[in-house]
C-alpha positions as semicolon CSV with decimal commas, in nm:
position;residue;x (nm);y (nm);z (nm)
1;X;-3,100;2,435;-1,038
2;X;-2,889;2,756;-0,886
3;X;-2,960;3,026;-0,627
4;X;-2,838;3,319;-0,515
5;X;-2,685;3,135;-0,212
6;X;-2,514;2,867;-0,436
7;X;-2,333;3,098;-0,694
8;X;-2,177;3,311;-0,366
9;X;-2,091;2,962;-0,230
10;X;-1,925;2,900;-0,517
11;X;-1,744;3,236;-0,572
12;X;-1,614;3,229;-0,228
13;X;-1,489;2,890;-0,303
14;X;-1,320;2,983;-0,561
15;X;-1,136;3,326;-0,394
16;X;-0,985;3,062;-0,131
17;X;-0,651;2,807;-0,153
18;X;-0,835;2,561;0,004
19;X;-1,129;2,412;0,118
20;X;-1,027;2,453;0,428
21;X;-0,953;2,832;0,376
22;X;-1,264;2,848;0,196
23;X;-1,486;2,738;0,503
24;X;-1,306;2,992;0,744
25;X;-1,398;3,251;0,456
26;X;-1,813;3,128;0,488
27;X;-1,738;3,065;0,861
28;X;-1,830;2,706;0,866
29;X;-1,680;2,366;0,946
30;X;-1,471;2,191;0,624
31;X;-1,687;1,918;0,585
32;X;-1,982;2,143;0,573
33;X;-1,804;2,309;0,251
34;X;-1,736;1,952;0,063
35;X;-2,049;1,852;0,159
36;X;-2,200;2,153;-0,012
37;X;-2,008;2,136;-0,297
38;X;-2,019;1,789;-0,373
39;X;-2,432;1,831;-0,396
40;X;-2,413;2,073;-0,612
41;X;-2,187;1,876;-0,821
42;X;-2,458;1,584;-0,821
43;X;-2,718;1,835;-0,940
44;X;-2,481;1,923;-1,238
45;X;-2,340;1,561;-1,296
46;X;-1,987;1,715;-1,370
47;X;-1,677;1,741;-1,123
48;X;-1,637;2,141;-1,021
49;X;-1,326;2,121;-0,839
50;X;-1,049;1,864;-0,830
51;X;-0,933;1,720;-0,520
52;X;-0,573;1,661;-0,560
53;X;-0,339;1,783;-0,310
54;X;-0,161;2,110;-0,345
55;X;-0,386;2,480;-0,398
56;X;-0,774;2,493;-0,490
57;X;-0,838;2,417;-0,850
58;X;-1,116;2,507;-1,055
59;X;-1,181;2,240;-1,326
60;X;-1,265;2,395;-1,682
61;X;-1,635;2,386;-1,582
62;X;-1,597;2,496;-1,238
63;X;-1,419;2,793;-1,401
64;X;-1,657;2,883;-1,660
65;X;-1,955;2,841;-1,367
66;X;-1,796;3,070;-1,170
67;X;-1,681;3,328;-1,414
68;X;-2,088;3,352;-1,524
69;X;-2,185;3,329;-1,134
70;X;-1,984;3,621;-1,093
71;X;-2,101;3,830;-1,418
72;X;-2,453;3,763;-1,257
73;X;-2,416;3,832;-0,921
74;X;-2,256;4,153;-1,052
75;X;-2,528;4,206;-1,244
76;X;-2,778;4,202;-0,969
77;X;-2,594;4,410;-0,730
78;X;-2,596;4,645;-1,026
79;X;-2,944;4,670;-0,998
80;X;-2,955;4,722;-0,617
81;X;-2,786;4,977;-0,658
82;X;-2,933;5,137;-0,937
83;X;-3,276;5,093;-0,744
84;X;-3,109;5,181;-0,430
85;X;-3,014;5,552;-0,613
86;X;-3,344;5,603;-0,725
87;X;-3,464;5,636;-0,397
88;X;-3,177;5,816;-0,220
89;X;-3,089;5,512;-0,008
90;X;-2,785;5,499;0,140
91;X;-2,689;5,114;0,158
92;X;-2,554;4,822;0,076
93;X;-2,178;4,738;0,062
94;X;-1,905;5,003;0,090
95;X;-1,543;4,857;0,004
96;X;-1,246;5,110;0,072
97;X;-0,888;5,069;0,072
98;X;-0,669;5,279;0,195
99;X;-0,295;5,310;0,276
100;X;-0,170;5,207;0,676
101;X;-0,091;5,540;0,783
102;X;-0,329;5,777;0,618
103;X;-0,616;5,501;0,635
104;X;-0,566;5,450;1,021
105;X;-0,560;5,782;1,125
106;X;-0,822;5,954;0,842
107;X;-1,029;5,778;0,669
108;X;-1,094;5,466;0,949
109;X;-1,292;5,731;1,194
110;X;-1,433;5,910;0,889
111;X;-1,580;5,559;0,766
112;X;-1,725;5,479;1,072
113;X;-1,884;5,840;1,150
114;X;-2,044;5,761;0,819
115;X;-2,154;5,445;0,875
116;X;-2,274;5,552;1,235
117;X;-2,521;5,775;1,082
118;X;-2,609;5,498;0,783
119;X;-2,683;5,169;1,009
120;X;-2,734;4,955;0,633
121;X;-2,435;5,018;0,507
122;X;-2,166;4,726;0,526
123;X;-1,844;4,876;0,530
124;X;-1,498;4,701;0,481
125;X;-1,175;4,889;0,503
126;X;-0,872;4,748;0,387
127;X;-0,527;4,896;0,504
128;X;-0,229;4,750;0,258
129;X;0,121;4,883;0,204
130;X;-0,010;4,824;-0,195
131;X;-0,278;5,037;-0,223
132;X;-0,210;4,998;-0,612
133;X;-0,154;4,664;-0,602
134;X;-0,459;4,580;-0,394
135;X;-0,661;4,767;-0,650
136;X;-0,580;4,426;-0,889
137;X;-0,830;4,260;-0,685
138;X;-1,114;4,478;-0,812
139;X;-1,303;4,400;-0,496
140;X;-1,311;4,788;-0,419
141;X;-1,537;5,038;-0,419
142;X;-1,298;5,355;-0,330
143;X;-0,936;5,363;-0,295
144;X;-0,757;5,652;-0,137
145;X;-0,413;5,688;-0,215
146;X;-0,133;5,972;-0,119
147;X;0,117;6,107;-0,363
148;X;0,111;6,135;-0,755
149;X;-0,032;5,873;-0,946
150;X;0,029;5,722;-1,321
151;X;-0,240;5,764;-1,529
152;X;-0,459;5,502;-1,463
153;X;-0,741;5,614;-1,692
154;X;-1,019;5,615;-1,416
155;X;-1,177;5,865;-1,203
156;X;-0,966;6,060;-0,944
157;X;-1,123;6,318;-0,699
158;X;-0,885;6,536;-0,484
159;X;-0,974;6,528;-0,147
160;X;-0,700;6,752;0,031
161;X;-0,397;6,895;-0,122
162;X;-0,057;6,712;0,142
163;X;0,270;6,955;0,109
164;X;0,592;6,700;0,216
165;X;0,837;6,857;0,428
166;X;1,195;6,731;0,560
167;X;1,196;6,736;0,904
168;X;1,418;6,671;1,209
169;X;1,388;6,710;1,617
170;X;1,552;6,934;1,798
171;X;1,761;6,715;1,977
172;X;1,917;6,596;1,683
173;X;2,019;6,907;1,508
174;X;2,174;6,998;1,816
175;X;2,375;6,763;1,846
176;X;2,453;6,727;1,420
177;X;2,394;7,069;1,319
178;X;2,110;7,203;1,067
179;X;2,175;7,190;0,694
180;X;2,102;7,487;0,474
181;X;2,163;7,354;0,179
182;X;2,030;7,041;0,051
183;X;2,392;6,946;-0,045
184;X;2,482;6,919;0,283
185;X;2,205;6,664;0,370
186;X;2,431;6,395;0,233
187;X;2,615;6,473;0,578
188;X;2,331;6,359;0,762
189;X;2,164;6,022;0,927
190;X;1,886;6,012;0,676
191;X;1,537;5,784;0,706
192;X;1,332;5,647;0,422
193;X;0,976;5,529;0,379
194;X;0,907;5,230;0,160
195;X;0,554;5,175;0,139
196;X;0,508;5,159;-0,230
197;X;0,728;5,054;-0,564
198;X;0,873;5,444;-0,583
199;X;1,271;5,502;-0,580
200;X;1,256;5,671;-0,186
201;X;1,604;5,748;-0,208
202;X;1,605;5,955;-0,504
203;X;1,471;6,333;-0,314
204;X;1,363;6,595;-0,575
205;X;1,379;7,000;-0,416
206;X;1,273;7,285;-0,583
207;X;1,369;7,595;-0,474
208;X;1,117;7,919;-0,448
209;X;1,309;8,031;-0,744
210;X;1,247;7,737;-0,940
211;X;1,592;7,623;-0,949
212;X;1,550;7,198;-0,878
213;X;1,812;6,942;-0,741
214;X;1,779;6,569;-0,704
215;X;1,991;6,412;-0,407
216;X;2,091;6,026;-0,430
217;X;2,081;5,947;-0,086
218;X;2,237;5,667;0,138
219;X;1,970;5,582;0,377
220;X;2,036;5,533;0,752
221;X;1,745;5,382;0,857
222;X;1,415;5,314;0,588
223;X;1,072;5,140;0,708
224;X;0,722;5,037;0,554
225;X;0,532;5,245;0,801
226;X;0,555;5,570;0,781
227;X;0,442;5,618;1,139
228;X;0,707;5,432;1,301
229;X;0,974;5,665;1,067
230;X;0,822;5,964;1,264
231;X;0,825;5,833;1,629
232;X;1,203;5,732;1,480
233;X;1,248;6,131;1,389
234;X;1,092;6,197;1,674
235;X;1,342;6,039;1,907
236;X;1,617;6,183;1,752
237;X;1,752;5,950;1,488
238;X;1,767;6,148;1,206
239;X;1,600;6,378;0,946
240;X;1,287;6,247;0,736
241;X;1,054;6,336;0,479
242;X;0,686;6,330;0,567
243;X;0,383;6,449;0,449
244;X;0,207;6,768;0,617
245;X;-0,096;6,519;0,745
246;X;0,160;6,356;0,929
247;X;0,376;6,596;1,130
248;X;0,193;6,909;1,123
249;X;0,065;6,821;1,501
250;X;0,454;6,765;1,547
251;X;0,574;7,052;1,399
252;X;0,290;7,324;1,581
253;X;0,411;7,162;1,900
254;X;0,817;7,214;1,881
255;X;0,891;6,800;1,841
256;X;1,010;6,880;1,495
257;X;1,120;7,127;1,279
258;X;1,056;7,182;0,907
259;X;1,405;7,196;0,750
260;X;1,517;7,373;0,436
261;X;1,184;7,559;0,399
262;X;1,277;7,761;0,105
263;X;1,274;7,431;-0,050
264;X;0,982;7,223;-0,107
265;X;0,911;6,856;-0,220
266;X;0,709;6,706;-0,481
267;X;0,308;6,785;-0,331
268;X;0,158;6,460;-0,247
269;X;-0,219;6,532;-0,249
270;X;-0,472;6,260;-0,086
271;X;-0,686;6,150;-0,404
272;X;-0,962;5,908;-0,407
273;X;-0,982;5,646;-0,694
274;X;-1,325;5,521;-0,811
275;X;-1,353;5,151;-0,916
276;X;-1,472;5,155;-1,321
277;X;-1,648;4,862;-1,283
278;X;-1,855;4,995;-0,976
279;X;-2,202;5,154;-0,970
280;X;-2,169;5,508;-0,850
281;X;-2,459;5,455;-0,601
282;X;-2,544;5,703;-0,339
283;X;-2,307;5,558;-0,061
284;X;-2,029;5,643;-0,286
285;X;-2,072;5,979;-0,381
286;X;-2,210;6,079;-0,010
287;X;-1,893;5,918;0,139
288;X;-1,616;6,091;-0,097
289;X;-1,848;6,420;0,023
290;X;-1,778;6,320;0,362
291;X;-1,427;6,215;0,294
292;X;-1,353;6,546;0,115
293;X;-1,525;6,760;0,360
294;X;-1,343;6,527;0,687
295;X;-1,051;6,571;0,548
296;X;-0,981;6,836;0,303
297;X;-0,826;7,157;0,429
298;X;-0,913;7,299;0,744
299;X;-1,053;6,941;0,874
């Protein structure tokens, strides 16, 4: 009654908003989807889908079919991969996700050096502001994340330890001065990153003494990339906070200088999460080994 082909039909259908969306997802024409689904429909004598107007709808039986579908398709990927690992294959699908800065400029050319040298792999990479929040989907294999993390109750791995310094160019303090004292930051055209749920105007400095301060800060200028905050540092609009990944080419050249540097931020090591309900296969573990040796310390 089923295949293999039919139950990824039907969870692609069902990871759509429309039928429409749903044949741009299987790259074919809309009528080819209806037509597709409405036979298997006939097979089963029961309705799948409704066709009202408004977002894709399962029915209660379309729901349950694809719910099992996907427990069995799970299933035999499991196997793969378990037979996959017995031999020492590397193959098969890798999913990553990744944050836009760190992702774009690490792990993107590490993926693809990897999957250069392993011509079955499939790889996807997935760049989202959310790297959290893109983790809900569960269609990962590997997320990468920078900065401290809850505890999520699943495997982390370290891959390079990320200092965060405050930083300015020189143009700037020359014309507004340098602070020596974090107090007198307050003084200063400050910018922001907001790329995930954290409170980025709430700054935390310890000193090499171990006395701390928190400064509530009025941000000047605040993005969602942290890239376009540095070329923004970079041409003089203010002081930032960014992690050593980021400006250390910056800093070793003279654009920037590392303010305040008996002072130091919270660390914000690169870590890579491992999805629970994955298979550590071979790919995995051989690309957090690549990941970890591409990009750990002295990379």
């Amino acid at each position: 009654m089923f295949d293999l082909a039919d139950l990824r039909f039907l969870v692609s259908l069902a990871s759509a908003s429309s039928l429409a969306g749903a044949a741009r997802g299987l790259n074919v024409s809309p009528p080819a989807v209806s037509q597709r689904l409405a036979q298997i429909e006939a097979r089963l004598h029961l309705r799948l889908v409704d066709r009202g107007r408004g977002p894709l709808r399962l029915t209660a039986e379309g729901a349950h079919l694809v719910a099992r579908a996907r427990e069995i398709l799970t299933e035999i990927e499991t196997l793969s991969d378990e037979m996959t690992a017995r031999a020492g294959r590397i193959e098969g699908p890798l999913n990553v996700i990744a944050p836009f800065g760190y992702g774009r400029l690490h792990v993107a050319p590490v993926l693809m050096r990897f999957a250069a040298e392993h011509p079955a792999l499939r790889c996807d990479l997935r760049l989202s502001e959310d790297p959290l929040g893109a983790m809900r989907t569960g269609l990962w294999d590997v997320l990468v994340h920078v900065g401290r993390l809850p505890d999520l109750g699943i495997i982390q791995r370290v891959l390079a330890p990320n200092r965060r310094f405050l930083v300015a160019a020189p143009g700037y303090l020359d014309r507004h001065g340098r602070p020596e004292q974090p107090e007198e930051i307050a003084a200063h055209r400050v910018g922001v990153i907001r790329e995930d749920r954290a409170d980025a105007s709430l700054w935390r400095l310890t000193r090499s003494d171990g006395r701390e301060t928190r400064l509530r800060l009025r941000p000047a200028f605040a993005c969602n990339d942290g890239e376009v905050l540095r070329i923004w540092a970079l041409e003089g609009h203010g002081l930032i906070e960014r992690s050593e990944w980021s400006v250390a080419p910056d800093l070793a050249a003279g654009r920037l200088i590392r303010l305040l540097p008996d002072w130091a931020l919270p660390d914000a090591d690169v870590v890579a999460l491992l999805n629970p309900r994955a298979v550590r296969a071979t790919r995995i573990d051989a690309f957090l080994d690549r990941l970890a040796r591409d990009c750990g310390p002295g990379a």
